[in-house]
GUDREN-862946 format. One record per atom (N, C-alpha, C): residue number from 1; residue in three letters; chain; atom name; z, x, y. Coordinates in pm, whole numbers, plus 50000, padded with zeros to 5 digits. Layout:
residues N
(rec NUM,ALA,A,CA,(Z,X,Y)) ...
This chain:
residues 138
(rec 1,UNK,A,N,(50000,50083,49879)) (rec 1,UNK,A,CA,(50000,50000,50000)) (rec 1,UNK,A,C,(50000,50087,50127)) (rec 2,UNK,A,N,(50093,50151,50136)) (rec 2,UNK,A,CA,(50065,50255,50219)) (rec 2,UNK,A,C,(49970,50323,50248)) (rec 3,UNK,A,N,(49918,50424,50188)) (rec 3,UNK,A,CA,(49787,50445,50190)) (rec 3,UNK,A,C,(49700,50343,50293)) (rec 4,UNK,A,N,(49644,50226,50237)) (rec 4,UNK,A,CA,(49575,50152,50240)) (rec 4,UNK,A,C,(49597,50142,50453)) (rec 5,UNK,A,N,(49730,50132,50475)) (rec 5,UNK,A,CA,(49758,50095,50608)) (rec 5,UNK,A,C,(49701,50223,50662)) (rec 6,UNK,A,N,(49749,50372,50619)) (rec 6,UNK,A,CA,(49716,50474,50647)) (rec 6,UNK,A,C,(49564,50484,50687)) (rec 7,UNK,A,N,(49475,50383,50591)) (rec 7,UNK,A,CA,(49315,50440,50625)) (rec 7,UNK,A,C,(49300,50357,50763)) (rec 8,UNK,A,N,(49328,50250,50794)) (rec 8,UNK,A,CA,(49289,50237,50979)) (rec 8,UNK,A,C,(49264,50299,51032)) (rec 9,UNK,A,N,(49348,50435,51035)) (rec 9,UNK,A,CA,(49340,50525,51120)) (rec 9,UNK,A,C,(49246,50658,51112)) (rec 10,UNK,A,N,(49204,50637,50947)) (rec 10,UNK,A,CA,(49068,50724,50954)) (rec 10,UNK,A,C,(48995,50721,51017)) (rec 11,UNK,A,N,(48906,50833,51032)) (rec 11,UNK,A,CA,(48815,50830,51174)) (rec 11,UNK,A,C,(48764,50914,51255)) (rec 12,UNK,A,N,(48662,50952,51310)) (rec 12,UNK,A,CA,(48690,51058,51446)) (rec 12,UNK,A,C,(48726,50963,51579)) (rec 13,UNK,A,N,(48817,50999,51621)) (rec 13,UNK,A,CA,(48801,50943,51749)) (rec 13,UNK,A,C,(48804,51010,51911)) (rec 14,UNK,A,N,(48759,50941,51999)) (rec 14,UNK,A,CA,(48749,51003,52133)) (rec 14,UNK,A,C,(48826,50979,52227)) (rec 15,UNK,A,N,(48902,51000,52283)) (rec 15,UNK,A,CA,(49008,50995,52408)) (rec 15,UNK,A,C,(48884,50921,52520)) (rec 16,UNK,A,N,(48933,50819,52545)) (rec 16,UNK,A,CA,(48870,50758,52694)) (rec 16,UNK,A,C,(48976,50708,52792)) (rec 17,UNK,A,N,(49080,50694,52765)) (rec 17,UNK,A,CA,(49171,50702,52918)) (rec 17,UNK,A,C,(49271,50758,52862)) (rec 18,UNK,A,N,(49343,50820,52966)) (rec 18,UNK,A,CA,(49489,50857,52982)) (rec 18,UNK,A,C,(49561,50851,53062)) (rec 19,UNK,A,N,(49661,50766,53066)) (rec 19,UNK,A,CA,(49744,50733,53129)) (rec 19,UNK,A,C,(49944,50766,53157)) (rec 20,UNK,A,N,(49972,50824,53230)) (rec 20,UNK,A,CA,(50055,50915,53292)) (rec 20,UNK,A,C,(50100,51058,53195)) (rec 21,UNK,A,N,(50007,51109,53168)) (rec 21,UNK,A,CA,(49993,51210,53050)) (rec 21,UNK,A,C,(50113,51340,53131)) (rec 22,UNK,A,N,(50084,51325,53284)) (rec 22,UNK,A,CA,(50118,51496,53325)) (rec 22,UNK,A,C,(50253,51438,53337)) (rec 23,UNK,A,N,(50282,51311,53357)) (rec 23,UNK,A,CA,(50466,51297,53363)) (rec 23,UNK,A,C,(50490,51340,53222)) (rec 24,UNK,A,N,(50476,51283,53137)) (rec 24,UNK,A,CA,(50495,51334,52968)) (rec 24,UNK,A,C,(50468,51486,52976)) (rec 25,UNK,A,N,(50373,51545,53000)) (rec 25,UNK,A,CA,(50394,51669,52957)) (rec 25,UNK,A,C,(50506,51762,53016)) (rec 26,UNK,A,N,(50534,51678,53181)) (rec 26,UNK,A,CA,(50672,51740,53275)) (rec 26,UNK,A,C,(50780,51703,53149)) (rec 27,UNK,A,N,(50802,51610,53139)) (rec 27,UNK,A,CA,(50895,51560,53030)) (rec 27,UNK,A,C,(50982,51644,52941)) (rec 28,UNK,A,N,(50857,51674,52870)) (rec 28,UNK,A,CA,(50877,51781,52728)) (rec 28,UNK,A,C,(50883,51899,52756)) (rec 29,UNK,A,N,(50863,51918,52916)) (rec 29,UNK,A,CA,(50884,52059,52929)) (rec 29,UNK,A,C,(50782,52171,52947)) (rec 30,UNK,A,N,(50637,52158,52966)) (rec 30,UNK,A,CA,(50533,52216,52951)) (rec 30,UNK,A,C,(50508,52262,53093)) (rec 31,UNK,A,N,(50478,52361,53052)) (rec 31,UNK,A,CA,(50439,52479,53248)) (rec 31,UNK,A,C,(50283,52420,53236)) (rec 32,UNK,A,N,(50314,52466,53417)) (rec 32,UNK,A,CA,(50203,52410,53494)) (rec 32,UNK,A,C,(50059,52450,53412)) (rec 33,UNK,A,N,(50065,52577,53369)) (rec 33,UNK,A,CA,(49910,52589,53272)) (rec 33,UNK,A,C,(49887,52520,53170)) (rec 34,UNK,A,N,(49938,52472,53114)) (rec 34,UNK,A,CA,(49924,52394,52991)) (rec 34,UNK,A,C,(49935,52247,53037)) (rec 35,UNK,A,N,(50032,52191,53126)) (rec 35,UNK,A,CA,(49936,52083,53180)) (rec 35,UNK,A,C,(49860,52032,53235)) (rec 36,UNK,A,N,(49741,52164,53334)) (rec 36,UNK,A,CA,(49669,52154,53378)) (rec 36,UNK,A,C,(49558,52139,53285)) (rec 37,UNK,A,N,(49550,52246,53151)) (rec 37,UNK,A,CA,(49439,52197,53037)) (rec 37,UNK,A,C,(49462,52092,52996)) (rec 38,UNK,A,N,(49568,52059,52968)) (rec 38,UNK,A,CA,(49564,51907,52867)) (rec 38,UNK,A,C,(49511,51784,52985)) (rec 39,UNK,A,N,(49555,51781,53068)) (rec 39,UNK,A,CA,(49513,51695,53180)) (rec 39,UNK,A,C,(49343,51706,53178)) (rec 40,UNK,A,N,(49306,51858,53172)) (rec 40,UNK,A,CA,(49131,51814,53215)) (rec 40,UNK,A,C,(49068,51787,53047)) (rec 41,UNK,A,N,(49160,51810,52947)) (rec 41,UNK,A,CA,(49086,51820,52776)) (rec 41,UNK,A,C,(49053,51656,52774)) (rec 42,UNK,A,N,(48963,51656,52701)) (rec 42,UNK,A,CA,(48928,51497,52684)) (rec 42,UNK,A,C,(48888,51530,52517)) (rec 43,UNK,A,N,(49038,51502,52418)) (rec 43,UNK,A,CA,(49054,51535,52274)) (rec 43,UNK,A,C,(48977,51447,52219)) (rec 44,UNK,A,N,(48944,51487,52105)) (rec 44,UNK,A,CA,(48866,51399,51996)) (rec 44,UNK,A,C,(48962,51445,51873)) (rec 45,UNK,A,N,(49007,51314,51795)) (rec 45,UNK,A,CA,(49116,51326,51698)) (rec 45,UNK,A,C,(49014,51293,51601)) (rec 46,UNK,A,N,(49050,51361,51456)) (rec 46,UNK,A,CA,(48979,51349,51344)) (rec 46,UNK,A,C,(49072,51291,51234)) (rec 47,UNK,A,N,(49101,51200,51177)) (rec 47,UNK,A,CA,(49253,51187,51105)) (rec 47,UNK,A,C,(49148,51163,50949)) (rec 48,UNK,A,N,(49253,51170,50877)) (rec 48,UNK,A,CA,(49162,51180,50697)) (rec 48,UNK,A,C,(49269,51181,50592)) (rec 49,UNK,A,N,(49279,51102,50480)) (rec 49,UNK,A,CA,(49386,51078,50394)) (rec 49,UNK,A,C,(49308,51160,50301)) (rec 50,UNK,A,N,(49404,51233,50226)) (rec 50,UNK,A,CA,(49361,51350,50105)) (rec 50,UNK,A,C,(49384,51262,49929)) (rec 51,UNK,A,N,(49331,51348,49872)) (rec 51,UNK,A,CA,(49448,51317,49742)) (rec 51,UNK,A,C,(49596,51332,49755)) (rec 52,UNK,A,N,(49653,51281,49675)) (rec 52,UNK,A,CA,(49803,51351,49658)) (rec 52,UNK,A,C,(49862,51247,49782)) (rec 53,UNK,A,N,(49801,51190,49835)) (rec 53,UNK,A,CA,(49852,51111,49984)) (rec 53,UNK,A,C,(49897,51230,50115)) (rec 54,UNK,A,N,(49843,51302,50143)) (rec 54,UNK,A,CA,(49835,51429,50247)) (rec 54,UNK,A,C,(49724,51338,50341)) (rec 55,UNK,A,N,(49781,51356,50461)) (rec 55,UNK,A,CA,(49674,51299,50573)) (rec 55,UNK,A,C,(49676,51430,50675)) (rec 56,UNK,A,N,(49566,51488,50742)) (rec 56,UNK,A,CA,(49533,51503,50857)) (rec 56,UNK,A,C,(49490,51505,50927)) (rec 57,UNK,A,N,(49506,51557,51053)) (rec 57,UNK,A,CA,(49502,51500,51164)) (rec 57,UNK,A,C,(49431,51607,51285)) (rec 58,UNK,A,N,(49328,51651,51313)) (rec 58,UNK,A,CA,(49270,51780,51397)) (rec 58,UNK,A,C,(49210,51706,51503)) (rec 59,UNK,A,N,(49294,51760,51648)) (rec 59,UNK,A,CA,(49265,51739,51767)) (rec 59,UNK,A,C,(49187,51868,51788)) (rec 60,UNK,A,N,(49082,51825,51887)) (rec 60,UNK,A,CA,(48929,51948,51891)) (rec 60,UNK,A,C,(48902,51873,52054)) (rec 61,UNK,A,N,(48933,52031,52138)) (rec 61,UNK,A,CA,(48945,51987,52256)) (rec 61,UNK,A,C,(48823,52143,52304)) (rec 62,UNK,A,N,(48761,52161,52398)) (rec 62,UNK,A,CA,(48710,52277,52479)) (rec 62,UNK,A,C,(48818,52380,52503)) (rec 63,UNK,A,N,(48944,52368,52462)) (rec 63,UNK,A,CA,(49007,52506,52487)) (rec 63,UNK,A,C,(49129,52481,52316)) (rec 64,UNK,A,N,(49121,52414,52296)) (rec 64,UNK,A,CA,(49187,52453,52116)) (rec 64,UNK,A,C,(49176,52369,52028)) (rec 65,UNK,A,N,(49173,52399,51943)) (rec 65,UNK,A,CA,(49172,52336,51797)) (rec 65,UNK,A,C,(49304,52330,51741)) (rec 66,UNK,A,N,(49361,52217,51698)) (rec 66,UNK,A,CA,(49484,52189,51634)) (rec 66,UNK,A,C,(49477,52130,51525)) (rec 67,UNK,A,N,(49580,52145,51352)) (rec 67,UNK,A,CA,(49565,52041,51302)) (rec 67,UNK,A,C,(49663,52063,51225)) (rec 68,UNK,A,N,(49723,51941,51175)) (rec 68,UNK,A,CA,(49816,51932,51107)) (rec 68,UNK,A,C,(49806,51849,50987)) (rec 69,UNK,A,N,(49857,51909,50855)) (rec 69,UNK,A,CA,(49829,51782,50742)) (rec 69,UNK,A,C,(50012,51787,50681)) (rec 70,UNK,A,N,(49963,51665,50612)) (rec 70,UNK,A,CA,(50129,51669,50600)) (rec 70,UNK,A,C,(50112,51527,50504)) (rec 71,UNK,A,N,(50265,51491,50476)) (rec 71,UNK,A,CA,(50267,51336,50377)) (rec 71,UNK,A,C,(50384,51286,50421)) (rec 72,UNK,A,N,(50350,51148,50437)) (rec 72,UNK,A,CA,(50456,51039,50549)) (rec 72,UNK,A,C,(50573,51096,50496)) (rec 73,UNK,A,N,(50683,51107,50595)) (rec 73,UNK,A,CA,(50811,51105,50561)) (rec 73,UNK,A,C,(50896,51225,50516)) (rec 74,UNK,A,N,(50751,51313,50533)) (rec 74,UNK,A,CA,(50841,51410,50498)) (rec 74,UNK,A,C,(50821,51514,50625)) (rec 75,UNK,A,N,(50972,51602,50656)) (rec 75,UNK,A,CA,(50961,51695,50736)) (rec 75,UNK,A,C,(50828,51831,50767)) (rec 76,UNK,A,N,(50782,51885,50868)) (rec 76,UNK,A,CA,(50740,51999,50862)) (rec 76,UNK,A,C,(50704,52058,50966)) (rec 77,UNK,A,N,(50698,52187,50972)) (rec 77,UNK,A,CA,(50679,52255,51106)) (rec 77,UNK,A,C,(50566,52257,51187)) (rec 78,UNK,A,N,(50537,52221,51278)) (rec 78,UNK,A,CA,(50441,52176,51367)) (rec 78,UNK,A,C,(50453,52303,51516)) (rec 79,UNK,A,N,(50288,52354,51591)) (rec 79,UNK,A,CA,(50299,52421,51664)) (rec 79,UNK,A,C,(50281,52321,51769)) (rec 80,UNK,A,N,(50289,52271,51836)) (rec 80,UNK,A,CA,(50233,52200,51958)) (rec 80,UNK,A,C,(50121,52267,52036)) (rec 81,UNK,A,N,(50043,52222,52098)) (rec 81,UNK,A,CA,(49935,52238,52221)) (rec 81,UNK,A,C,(49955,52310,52285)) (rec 82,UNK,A,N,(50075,52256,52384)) (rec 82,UNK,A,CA,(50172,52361,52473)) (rec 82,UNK,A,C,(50216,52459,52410)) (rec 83,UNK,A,N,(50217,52492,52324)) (rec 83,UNK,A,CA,(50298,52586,52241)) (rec 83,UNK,A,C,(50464,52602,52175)) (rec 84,UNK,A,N,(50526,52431,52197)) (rec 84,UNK,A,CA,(50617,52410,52138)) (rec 84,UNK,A,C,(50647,52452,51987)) (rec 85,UNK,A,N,(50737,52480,51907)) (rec 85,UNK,A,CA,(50765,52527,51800)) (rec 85,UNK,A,C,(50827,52384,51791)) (rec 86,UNK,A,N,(50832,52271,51688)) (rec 86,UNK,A,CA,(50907,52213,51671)) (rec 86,UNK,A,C,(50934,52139,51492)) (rec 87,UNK,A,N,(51010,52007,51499)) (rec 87,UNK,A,CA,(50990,52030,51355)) (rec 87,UNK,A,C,(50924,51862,51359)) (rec 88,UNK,A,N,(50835,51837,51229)) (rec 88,UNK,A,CA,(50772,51691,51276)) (rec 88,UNK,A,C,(50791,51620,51149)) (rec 89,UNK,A,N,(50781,51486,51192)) (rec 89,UNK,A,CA,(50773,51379,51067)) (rec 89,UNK,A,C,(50711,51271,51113)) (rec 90,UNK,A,N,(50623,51239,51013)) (rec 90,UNK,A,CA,(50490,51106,51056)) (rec 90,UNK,A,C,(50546,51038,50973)) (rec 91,UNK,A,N,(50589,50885,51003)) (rec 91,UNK,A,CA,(50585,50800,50891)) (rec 91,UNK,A,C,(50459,50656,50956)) (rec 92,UNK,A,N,(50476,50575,50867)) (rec 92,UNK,A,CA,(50394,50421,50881)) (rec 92,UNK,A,C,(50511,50348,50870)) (rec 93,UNK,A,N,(50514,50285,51007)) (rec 93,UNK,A,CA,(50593,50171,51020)) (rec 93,UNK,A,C,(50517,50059,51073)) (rec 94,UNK,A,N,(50517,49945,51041)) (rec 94,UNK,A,CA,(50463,49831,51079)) (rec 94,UNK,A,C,(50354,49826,51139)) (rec 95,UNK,A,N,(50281,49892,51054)) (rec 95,UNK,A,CA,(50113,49977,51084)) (rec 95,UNK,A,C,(50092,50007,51152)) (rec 96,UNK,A,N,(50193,50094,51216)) (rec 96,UNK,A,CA,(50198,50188,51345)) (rec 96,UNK,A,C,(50228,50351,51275)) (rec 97,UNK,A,N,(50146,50406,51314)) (rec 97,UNK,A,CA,(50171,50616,51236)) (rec 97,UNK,A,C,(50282,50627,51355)) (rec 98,UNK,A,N,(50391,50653,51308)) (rec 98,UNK,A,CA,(50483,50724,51440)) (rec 98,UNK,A,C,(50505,50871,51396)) (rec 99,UNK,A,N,(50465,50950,51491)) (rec 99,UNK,A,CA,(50523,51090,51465)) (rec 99,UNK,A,C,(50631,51115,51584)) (rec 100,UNK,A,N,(50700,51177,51480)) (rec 100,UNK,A,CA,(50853,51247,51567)) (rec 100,UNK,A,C,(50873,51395,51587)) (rec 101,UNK,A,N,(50827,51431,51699)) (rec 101,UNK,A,CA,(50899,51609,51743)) (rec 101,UNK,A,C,(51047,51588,51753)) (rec 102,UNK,A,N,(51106,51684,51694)) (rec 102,UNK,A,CA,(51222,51747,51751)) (rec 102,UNK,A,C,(51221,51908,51725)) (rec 103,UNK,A,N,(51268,51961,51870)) (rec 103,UNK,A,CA,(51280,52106,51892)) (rec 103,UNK,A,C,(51431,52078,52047)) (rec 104,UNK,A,N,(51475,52188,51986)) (rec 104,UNK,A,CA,(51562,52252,52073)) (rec 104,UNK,A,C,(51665,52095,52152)) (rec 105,UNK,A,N,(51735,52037,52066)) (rec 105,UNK,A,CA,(51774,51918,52060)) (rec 105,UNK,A,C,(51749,51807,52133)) (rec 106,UNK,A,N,(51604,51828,52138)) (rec 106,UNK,A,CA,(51519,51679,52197)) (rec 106,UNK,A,C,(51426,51648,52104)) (rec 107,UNK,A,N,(51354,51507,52125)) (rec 107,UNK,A,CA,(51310,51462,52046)) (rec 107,UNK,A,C,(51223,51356,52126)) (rec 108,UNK,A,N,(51055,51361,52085)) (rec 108,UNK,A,CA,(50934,51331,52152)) (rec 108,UNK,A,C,(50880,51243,52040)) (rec 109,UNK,A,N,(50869,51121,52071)) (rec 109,UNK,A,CA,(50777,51037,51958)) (rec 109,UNK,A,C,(50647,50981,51989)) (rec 110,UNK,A,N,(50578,51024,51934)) (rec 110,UNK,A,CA,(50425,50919,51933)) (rec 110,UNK,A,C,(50386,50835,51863)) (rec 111,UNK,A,N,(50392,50762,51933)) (rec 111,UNK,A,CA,(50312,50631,51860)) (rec 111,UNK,A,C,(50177,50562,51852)) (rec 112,UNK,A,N,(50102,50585,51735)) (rec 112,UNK,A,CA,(49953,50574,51732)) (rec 112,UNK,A,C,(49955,50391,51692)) (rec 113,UNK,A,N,(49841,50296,51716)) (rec 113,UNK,A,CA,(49821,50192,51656)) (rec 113,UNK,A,C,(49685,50141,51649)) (rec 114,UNK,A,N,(49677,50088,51594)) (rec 114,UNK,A,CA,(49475,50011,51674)) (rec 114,UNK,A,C,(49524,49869,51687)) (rec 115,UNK,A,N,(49477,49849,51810)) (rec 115,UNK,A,CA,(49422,49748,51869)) (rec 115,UNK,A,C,(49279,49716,51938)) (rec 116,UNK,A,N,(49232,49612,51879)) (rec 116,UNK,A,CA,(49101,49590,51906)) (rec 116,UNK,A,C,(49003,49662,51884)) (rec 117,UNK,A,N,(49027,49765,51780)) (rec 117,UNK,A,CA,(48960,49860,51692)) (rec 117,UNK,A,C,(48920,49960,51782)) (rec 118,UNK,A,N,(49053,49960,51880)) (rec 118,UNK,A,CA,(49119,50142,51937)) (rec 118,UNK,A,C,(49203,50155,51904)) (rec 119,UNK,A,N,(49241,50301,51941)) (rec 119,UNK,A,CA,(49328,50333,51888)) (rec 119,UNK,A,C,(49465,50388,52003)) (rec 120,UNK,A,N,(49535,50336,52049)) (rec 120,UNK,A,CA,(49619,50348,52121)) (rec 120,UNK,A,C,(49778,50430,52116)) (rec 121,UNK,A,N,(49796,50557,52142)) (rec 121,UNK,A,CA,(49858,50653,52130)) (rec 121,UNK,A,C,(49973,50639,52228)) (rec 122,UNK,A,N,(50117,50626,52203)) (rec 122,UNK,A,CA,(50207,50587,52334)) (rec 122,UNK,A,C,(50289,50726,52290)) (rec 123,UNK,A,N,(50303,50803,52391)) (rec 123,UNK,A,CA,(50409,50912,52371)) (rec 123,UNK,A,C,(50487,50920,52478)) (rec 124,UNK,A,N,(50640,50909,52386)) (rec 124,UNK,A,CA,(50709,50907,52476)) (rec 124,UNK,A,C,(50843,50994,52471)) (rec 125,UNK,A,N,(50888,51002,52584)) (rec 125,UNK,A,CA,(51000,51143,52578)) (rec 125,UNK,A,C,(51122,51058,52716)) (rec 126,UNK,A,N,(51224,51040,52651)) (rec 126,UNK,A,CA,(51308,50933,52727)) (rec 126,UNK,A,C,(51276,50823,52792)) (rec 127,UNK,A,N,(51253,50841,52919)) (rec 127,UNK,A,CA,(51234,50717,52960)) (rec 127,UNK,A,C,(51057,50737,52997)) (rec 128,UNK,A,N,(51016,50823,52990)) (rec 128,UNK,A,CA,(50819,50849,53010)) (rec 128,UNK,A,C,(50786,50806,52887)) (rec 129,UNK,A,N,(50684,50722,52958)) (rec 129,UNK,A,CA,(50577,50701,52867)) (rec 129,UNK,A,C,(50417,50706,52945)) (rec 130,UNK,A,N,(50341,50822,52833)) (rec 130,UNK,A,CA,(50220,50782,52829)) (rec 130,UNK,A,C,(50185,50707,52768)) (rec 131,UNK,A,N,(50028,50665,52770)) (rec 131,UNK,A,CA,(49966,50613,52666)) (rec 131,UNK,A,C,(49840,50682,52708)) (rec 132,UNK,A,N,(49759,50705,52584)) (rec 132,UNK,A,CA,(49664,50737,52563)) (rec 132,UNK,A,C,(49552,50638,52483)) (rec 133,UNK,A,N,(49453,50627,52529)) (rec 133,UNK,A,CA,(49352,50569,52485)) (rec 133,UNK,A,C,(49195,50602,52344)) (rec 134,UNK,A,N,(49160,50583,52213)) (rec 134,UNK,A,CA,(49048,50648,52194)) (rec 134,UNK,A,C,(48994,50528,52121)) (rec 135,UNK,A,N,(48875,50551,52121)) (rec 135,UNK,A,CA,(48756,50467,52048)) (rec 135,UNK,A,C,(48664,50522,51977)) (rec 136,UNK,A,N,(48656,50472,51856)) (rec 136,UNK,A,CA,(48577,50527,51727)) (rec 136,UNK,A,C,(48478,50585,51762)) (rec 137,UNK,A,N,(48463,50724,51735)) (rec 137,UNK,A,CA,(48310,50798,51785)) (rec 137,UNK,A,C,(48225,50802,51651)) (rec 138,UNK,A,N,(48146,50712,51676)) (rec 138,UNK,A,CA,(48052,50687,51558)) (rec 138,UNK,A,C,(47885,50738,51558)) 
């Protein structure tokens, strides 16, 4: 069953809005260079369920390539964009992928979903929230 919720989110997809991204990245803590790239990157997310139930997930931007694979629920070490060291866990909750950073006793959650067959990314770090926007690049 899982799985099954998991494939929604297969896909390439394309970032078409973003919305209060550079408060979030103030948030979490990210110097002015690194939120100046992420601010001008316009990511394309690739997400893909494996055997074994391993999903990942490679953001492919003009200045880096990221990717992470992993299986719901369970812990693992994640580099961030910015270059955070932190530790992560993706689960599926109410057919929503939530991933959870925690580093250096804070803790950053994203929340992916589709609506209207986008895909809508809310990350948030206390009281900030972005949201991010993408649509199936087909």
């Amino acid at each position: 069953m899982e799985k099954t919720m998991a494939e929604q989110f297969v896909g390439k997809w394309k970032m078409t809005s973003s919305d209060n991204f550079d408060e979030y990245m103030k948030a979490v803590g990210a110097g002015f260079a690194s939120r100046q790239m992420a601010n001008l990157a316009k990511p394309s997310l690739s997400i893909a369920v494996h055997e074994q139930g391993f999903i990942s997930m490679k953001a492919v931007t003009t200045f880096k390539t990221l990717e992470i694979k992993f299986q719901l629920d369970e812990e693992f070490d994640e580099t961030t964009a910015d270059d955070r060291k932190v530790r992560t866990t993706v689960s599926l909750v109410d057919g929503k992928l939530i991933q959870k950073q925690t580093w250096e006793g804070k803790t950053t959650i994203i929340e992916r979903e589709i609506q209207d067959s986008k895909m809508i990314a809310k990350c948030i770090m206390d009281d900030v929230i972005a949201i991010r926007t993408y649509e199936k690049d087909v």
